[in-house]
C-alpha positions as CSV (number, residue, x, y, z in Angstrom):
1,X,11.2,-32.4,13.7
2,X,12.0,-28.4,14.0
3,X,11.7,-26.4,11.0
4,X,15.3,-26.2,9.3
5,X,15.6,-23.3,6.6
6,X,18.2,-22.6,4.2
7,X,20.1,-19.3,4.2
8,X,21.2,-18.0,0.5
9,X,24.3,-15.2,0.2
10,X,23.4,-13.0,-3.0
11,X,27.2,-11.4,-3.5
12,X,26.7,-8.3,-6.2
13,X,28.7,-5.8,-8.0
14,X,27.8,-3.3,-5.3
15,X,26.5,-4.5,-2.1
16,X,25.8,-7.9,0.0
17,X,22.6,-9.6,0.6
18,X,21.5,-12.2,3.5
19,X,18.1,-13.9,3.3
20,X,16.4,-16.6,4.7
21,X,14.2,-18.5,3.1
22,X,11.2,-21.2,4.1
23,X,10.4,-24.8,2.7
24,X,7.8,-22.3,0.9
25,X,9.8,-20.0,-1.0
26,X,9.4,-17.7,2.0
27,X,11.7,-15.0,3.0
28,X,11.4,-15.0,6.5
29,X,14.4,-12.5,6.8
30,X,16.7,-10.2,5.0
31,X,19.9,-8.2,5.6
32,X,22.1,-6.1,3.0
33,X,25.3,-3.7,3.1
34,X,27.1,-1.9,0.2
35,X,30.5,-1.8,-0.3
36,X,32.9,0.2,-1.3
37,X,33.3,0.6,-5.2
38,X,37.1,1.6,-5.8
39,X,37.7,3.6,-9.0
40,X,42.0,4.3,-9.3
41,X,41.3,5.4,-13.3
42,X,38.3,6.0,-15.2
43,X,39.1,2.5,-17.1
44,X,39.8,0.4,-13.6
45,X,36.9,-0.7,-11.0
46,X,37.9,-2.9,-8.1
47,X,36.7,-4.2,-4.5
48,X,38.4,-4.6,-1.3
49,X,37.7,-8.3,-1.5
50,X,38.8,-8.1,2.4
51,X,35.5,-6.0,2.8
52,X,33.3,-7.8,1.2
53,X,34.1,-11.1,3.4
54,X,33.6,-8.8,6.2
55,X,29.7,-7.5,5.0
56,X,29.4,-10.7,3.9
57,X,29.8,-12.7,7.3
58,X,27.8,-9.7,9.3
59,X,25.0,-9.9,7.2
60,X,24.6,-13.5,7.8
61,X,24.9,-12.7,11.6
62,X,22.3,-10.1,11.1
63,X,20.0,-12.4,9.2
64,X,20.5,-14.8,12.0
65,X,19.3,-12.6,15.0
66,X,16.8,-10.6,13.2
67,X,15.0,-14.1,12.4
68,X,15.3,-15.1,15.6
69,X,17.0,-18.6,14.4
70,X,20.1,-20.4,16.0
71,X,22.8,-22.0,13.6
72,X,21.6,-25.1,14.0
73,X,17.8,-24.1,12.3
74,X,19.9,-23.9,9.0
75,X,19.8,-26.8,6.8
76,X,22.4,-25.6,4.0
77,X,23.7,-22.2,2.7
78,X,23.7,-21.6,-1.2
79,X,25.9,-18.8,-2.7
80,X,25.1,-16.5,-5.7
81,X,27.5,-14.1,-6.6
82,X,28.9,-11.2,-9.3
83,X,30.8,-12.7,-11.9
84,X,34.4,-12.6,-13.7
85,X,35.3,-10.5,-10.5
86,X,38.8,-12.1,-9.8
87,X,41.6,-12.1,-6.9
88,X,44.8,-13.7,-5.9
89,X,45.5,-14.3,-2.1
90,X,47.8,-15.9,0.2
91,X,46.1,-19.5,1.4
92,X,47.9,-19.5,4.2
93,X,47.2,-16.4,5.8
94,X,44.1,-15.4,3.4
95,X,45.5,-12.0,3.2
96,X,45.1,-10.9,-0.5
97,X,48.0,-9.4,-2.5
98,X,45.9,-7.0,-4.2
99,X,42.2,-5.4,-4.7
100,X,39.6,-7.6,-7.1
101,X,39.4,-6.6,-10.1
102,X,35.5,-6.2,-10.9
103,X,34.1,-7.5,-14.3
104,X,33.2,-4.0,-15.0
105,X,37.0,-3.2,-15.0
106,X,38.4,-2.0,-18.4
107,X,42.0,-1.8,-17.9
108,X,43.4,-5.0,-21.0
109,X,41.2,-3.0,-23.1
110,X,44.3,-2.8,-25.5
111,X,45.9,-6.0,-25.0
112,X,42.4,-7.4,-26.0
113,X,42.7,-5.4,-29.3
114,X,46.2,-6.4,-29.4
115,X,45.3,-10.2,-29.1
116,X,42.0,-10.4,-30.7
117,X,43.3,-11.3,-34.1
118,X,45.2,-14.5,-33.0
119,X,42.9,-15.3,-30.6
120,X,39.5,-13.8,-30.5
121,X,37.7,-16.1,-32.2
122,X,39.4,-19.3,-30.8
123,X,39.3,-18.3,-27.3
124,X,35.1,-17.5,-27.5
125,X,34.8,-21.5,-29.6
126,X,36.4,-23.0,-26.9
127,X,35.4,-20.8,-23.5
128,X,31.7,-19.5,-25.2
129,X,32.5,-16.1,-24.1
130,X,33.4,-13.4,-26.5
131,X,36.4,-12.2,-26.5
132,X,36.6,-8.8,-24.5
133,X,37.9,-6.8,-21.1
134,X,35.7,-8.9,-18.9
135,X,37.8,-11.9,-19.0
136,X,38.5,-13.1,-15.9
137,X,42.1,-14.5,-17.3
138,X,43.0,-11.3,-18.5
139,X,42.9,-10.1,-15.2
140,X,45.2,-13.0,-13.3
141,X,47.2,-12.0,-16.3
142,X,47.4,-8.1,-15.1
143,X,47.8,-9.0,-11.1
144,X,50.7,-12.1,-12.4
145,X,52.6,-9.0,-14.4
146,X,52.1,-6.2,-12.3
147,X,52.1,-7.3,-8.7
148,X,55.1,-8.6,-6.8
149,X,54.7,-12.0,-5.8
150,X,51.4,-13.1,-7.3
151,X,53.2,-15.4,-10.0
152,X,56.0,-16.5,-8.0
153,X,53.2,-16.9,-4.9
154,X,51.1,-19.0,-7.6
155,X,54.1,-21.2,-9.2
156,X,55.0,-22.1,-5.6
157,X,51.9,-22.7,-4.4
158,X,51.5,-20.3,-2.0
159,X,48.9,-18.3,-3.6
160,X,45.6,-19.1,-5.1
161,X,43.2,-17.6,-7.6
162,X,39.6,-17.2,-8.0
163,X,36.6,-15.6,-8.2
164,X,34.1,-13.7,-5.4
165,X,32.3,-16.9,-4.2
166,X,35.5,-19.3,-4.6
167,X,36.6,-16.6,-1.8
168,X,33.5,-16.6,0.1
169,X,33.7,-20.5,0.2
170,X,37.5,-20.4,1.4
171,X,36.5,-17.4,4.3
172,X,33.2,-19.9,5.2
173,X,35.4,-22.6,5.7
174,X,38.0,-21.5,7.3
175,X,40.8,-22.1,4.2
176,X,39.8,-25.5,3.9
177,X,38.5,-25.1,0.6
178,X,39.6,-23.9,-2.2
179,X,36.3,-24.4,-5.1
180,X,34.0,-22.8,-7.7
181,X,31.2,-24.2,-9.5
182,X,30.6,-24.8,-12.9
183,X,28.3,-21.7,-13.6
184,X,31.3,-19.5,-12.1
185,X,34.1,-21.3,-14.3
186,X,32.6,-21.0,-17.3
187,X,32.1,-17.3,-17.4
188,X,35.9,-16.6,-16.8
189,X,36.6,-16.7,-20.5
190,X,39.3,-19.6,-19.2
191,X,37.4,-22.5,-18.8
192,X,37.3,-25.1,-22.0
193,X,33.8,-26.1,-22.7
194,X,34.7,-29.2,-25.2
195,X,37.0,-30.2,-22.2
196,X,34.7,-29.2,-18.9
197,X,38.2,-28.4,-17.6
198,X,40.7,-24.8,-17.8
199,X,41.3,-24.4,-21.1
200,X,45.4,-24.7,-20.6
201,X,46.4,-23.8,-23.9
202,X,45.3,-20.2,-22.8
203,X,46.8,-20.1,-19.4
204,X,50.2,-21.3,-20.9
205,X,49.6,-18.6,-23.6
206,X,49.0,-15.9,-21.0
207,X,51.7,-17.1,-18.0
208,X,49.4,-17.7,-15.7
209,X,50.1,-20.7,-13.3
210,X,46.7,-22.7,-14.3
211,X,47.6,-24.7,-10.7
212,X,46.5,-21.8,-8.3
213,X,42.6,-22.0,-9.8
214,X,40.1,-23.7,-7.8
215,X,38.6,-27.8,-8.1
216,X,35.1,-27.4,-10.4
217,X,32.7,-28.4,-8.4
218,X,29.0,-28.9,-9.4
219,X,26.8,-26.3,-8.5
220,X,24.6,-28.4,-6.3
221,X,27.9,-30.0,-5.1
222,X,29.3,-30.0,-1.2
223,X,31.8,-27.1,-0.2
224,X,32.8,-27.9,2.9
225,X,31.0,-27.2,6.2
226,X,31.5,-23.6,7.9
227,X,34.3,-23.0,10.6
228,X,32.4,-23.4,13.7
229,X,34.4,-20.5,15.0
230,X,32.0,-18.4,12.8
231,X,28.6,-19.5,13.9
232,X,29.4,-21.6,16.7
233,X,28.2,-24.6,14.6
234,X,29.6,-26.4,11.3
235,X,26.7,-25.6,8.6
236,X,27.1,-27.1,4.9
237,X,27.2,-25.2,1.8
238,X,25.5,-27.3,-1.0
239,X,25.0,-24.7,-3.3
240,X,27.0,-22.0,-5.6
241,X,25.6,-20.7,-9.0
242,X,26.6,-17.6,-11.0
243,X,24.3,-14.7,-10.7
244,X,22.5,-14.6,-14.0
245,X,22.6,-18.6,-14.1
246,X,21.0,-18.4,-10.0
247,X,18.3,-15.8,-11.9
248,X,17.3,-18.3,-14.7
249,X,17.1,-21.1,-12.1
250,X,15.2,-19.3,-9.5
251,X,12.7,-18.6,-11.9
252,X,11.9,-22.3,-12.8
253,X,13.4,-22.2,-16.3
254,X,14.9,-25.5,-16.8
255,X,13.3,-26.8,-19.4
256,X,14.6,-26.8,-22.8
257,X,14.0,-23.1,-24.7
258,X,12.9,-21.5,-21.8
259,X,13.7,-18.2,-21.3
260,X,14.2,-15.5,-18.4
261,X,15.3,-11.6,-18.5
262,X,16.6,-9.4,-16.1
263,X,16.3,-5.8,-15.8
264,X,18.6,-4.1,-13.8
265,X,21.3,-1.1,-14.7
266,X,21.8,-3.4,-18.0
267,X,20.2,-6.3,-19.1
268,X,20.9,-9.9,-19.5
269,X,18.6,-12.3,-21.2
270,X,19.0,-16.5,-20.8
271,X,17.9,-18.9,-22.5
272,X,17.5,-22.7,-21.2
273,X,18.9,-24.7,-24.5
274,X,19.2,-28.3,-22.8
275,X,22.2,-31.0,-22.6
276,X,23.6,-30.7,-25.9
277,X,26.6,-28.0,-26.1
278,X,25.4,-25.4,-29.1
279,X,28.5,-25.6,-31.3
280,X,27.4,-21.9,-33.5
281,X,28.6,-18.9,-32.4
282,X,26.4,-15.8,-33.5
283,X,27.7,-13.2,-30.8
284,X,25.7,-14.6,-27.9
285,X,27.4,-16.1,-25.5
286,X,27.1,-20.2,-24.6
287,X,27.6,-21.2,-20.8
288,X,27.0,-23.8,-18.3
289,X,23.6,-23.0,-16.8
290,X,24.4,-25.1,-14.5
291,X,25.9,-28.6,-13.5
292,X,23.5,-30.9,-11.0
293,X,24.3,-34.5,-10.4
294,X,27.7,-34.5,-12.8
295,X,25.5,-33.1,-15.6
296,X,25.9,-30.1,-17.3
297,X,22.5,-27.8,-18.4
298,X,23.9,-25.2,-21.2
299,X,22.5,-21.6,-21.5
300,X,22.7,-18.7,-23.8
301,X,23.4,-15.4,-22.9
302,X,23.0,-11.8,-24.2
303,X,23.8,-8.7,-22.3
304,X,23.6,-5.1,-23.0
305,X,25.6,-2.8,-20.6
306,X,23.4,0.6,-20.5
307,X,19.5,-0.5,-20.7
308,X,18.0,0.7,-16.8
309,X,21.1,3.2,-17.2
310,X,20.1,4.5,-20.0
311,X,16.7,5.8,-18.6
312,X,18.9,7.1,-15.4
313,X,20.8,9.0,-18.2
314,X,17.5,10.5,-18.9
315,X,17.1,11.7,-15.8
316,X,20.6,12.1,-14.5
317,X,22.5,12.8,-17.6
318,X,19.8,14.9,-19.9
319,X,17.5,15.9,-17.4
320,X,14.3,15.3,-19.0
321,X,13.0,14.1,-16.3
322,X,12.7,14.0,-12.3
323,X,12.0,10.5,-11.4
324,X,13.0,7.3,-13.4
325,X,9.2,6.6,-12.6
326,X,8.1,9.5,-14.7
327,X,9.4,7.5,-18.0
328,X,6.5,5.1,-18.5
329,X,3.4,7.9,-18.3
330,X,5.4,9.7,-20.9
331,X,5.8,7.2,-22.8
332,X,2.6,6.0,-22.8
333,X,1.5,9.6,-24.2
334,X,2.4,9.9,-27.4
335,X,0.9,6.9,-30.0
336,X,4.1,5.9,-31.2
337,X,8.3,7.0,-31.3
338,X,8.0,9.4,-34.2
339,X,10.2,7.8,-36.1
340,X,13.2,8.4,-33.1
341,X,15.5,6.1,-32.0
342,X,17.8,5.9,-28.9
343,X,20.7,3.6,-29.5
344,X,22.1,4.0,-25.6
345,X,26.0,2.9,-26.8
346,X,27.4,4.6,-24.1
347,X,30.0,2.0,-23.5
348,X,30.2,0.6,-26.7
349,X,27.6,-2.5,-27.9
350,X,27.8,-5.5,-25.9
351,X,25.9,-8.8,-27.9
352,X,25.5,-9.4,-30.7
353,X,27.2,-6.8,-32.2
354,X,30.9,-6.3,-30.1
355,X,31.4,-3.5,-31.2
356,X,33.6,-1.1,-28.0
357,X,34.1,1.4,-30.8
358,X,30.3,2.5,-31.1
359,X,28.7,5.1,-28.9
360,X,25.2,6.4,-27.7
361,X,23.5,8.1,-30.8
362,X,19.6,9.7,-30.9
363,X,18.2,9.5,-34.8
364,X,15.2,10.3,-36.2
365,X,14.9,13.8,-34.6
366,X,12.2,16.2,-36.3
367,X,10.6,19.9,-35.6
368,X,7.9,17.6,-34.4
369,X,9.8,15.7,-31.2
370,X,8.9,16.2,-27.9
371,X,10.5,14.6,-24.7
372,X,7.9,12.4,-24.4
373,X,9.2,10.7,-27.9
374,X,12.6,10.9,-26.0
375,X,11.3,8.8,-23.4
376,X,9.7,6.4,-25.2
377,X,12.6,5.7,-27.4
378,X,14.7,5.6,-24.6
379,X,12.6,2.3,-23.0
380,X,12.1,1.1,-26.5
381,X,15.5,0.8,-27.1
382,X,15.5,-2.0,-23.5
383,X,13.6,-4.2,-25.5
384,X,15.2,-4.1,-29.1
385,X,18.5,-5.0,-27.4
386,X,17.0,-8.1,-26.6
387,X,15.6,-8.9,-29.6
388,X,19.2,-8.7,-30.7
389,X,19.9,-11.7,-28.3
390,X,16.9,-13.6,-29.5
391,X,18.0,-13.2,-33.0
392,X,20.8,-14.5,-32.3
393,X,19.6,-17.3,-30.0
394,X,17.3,-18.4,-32.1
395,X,20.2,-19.4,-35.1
396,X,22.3,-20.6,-32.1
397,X,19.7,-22.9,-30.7
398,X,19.1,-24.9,-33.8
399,X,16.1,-22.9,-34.3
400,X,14.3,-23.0,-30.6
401,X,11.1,-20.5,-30.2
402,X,9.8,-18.6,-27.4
403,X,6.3,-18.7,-26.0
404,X,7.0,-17.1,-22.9
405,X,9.9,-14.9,-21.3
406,X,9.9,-14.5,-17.6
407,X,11.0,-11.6,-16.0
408,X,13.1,-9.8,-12.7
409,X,14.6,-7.0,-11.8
410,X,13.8,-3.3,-11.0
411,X,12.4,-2.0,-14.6
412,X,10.1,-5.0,-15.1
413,X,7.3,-2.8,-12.6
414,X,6.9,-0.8,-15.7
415,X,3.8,-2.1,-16.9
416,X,4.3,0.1,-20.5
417,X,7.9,-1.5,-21.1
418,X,6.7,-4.9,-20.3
419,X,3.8,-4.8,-22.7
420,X,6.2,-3.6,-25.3
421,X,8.7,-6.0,-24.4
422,X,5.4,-9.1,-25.0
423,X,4.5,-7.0,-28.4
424,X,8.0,-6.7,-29.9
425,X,9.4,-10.5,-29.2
426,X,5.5,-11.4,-29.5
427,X,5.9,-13.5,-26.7
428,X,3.8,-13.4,-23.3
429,X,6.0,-11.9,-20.2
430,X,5.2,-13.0,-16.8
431,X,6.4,-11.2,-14.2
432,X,6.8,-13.1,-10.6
433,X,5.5,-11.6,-7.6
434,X,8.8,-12.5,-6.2
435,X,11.6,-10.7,-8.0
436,X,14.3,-12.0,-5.9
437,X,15.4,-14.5,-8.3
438,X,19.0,-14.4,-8.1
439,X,19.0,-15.1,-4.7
440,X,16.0,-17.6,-4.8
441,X,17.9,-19.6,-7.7
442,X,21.0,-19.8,-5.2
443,X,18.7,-20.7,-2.1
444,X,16.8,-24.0,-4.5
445,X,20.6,-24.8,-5.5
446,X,21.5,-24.9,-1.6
447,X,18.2,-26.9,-0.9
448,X,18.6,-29.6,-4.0
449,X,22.1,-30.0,-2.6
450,X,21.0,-30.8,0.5
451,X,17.9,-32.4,0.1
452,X,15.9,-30.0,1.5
453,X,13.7,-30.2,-1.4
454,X,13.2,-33.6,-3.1
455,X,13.3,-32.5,-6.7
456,X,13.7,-28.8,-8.5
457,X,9.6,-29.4,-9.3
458,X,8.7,-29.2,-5.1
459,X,11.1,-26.4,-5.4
460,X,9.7,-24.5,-8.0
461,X,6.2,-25.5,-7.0
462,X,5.3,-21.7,-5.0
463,X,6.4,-19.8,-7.8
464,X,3.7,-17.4,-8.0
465,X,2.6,-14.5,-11.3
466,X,2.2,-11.2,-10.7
467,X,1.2,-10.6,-14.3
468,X,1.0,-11.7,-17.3
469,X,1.7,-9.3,-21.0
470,X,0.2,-10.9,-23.7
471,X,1.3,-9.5,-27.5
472,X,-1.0,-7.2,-29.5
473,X,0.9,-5.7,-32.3
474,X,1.0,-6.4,-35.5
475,X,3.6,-8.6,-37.2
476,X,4.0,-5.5,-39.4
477,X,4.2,-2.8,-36.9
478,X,6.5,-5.6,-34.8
479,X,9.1,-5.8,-38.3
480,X,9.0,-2.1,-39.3
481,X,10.2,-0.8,-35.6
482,X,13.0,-3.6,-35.6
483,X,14.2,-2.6,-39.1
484,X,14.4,0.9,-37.9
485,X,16.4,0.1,-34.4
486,X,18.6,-2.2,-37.1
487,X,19.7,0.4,-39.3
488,X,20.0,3.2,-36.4
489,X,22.6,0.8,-34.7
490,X,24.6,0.3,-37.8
491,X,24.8,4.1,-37.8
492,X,26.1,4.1,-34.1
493,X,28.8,1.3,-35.1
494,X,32.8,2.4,-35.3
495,X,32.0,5.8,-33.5
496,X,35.6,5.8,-32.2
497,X,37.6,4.1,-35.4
């Protein structure tokens, strides 16, 4: 029998990836496009969610030809996409009535204030997402009251809702299917977790037609086969997971406490914490990992906004230096931070602390401070924010430790911020020699779905370390630095009240 591969779509905040990947953990081929990012105010971000199919489909046509490999060589096609985007569309015509609004769009900013009281802290028990701009349901709220013919559309059943790769999978399938996935649900802020179903109460609340969201599907579940007027063959897609969920799973993480970070313009740090809902709430948030087989795998999740941006600030923003690159040597020239701390707030603080109102603050300065202290502090302050989440994990978890965090994304090639990343959590950090995990987590998804790969283990099984950071502080040294980021936040808290 031929070779068959699966072919994994990795859908981001800013541009499209295609890859194909071997029974190996190969990538035998690649293709990516940006899109346009769409910025009407300085507090609203959205897509032309009409683009993005477009990249989207072209890229998987590019992958196609550049790898030399007919429709037919695909065994399945697994999905990973940017989360809490949001559209409504007509499922007729599958014209939408209005941009996406991106996850990074601050526009209910004020009716969050405006509601938190009454429902802050109910919506995050039942959803597991704090409370904040990001809500996907705030958003079909905004699009229902300001654009003509999305709640009428809805209540009639003429328009539809849902998020980037509930689009993708009607586009694929020619508007056969209207589905999302576990993973993508539950990080909508609308999705019940003590009910695995849309939390209603809300949707009532809010006047949004709950009718027009997608069927939950599992993420290893079937969506359909694609059109055949697309690739001139009907290929099934057996696999959708949200991006940080796909990241965790493509880096083998599915056993109970363990642990993966990403890197990237911010930082979001998951932890694997089993089959048992956590029922705390400490400022992390709880999700579905994912949901194989009808069952559901929970995670916990942290996220800082302005980590990798914060050293591009440095170079961008401050102009201490030239190259982001240039960071780690000057870092790693001075013995310690002389006593300065970089609390990069520039949007507020994200978890555990919620706190919109704070913003970026330096402390600590003396006669004696030097750039080099500047840079340092700056990559410090990457890895205190996710001691935060660990903190906060750790009481959420029922008490679950760490031995080892795995790590992706851009900054983890900085060998200095890695090392103080193992010495600060005093955990060892592996980094993969494949950092593609978002995508790899949505291609193993695609390939359990499908049985391309008998069980996540023969999946996981080429997984491959680049390098390994083991810890060689002092418990000491590791508690006096944390008590000093501690305090330094507390000072950045309420900027803006």
């Amino acid at each position: 029998m031929a070779q068959k591969y699966i072919l994994a779509i990795d859908e981001g905040t800013t541009g499209t990836r295609a890859v194909i990947i071997d029974k190996d953990s190969n990538i035998k081929a690649q293709a990516y496009s940006e899109f346009a990012q769409l910025t009407p105010a300085p507090d609203k971000t959205e897509h032309n969610a009409s683009e993005i199919w477009d990249k989207t489909y072209a890229m998987m046509k590019k992958v196609l030809q550049e790898s030399d490999l007919k429709p037919t060589d695909i065994q399945s096609i697994g999905i990973t996409n940017q989360r809490c985007t949001r559209l409504a569309w007509n499922k007729e015509t599958g014209k939408p009535l209005y941009n996406a609004l991106v996850w990074q769009d601050m526009r209910n900013a004020d009716l969050v204030a405006k509601l938190a009281p009454a429902w802050g802290e109910k919506v995050y028990k039942h959803t597991g997402w704090a409370f904040g701009p990001i809500y996907s349901s705030l958003g079909l709220n905004w699009l229902c009251e300001n654009v003509p013919g999305v709640r009428s559309g809805a209540e009639s059943g003429d328009v539809v809702f849902g998020t980037i790769d509930c689009w993708l999978v009607y586009n694929l399938t020619g508007g056969k299917v209207h589905a999302t996935s576990a993973s993508n649900a539950t990080v909508n802020g609308m999705y019940d977790l003590y009910t695995d179903d849309w939390y209603k109460e809300w949707f009532d609340f809010l006047n949004v037609p709950v009718k027009a969201m997608p069927k939950v599907l599992d993420d290893d579940g079937f969506y359909g086969v694609t059109d055949p007027k697309l690739f001139g063959a009907e290929i099934p897609i057996t696999g959708n997971i949200g991006d940080q969920q796909a990241g965790l799973f493509g880096q083998g993480c599915i056993k109970l406490g363990e642990v993966k970070c990403t890197h990237g313009t911010g930082t979001f740090l998951n932890m694997n914490v089993g089959d048992k809902l956590p029922e705390s709430r400490r400022g992390t948030n709880v999700l579905i990992a994912w949901r194989m087989k009808g069952k559901n795998t929970y995670t916990l999740e942290g996220y800082a906004s302005v980590t990798g941006s914060a050293v591009q600030w440095l170079r961008d923003g401050a102009e201490l230096i030239q190259k982001s690159s240039e960071s780690e040597p000057l870092a790693a020239s001075v013995a310690d931070n002389g006593g300065v701390y970089f609390v990069p707030a520039m949007t507020g603080l994200s978890a555990p602390w919620w706190d919109f109102s704070a913003r970026g603050m330096i402390i600590g300065i003396t006669r004696g401070t030097s750039r080099a202290h500047l840079a340092r502090a700056t990559l410090e302050s990457i890895v205190y924010q996710t001691k935060d989440f660990l903190q906060s994990m750790k009481e959420d978890s029922g008490g679950v430790e760490i031995g080892t965090m795995k790590v992706d994304g851009g900054a983890v090639r900085n060998d200095w911020l890695m090392q103080f990343q193992s010495d600060l959590l005093n955990a060892d950090v592996v980094r993969p020699v494949n950092p593609e995990a978002t995508v790899m987590g949505a291609a193993y998804m695609s390939g359990l779905g499908s049985g391309y790969w008998s069980s996540p283990e023969e999946a996981f099984s080429n997984l491959k370390v680049e390098k390994a950071f083991q810890p060689k502080m002092s418990e000491d040294e590791r508690n006096k630095l944390y008590a000093g980021w501690t305090k330094a936040v507390h000072h950045a808290m309420g900027w803006l009240k």
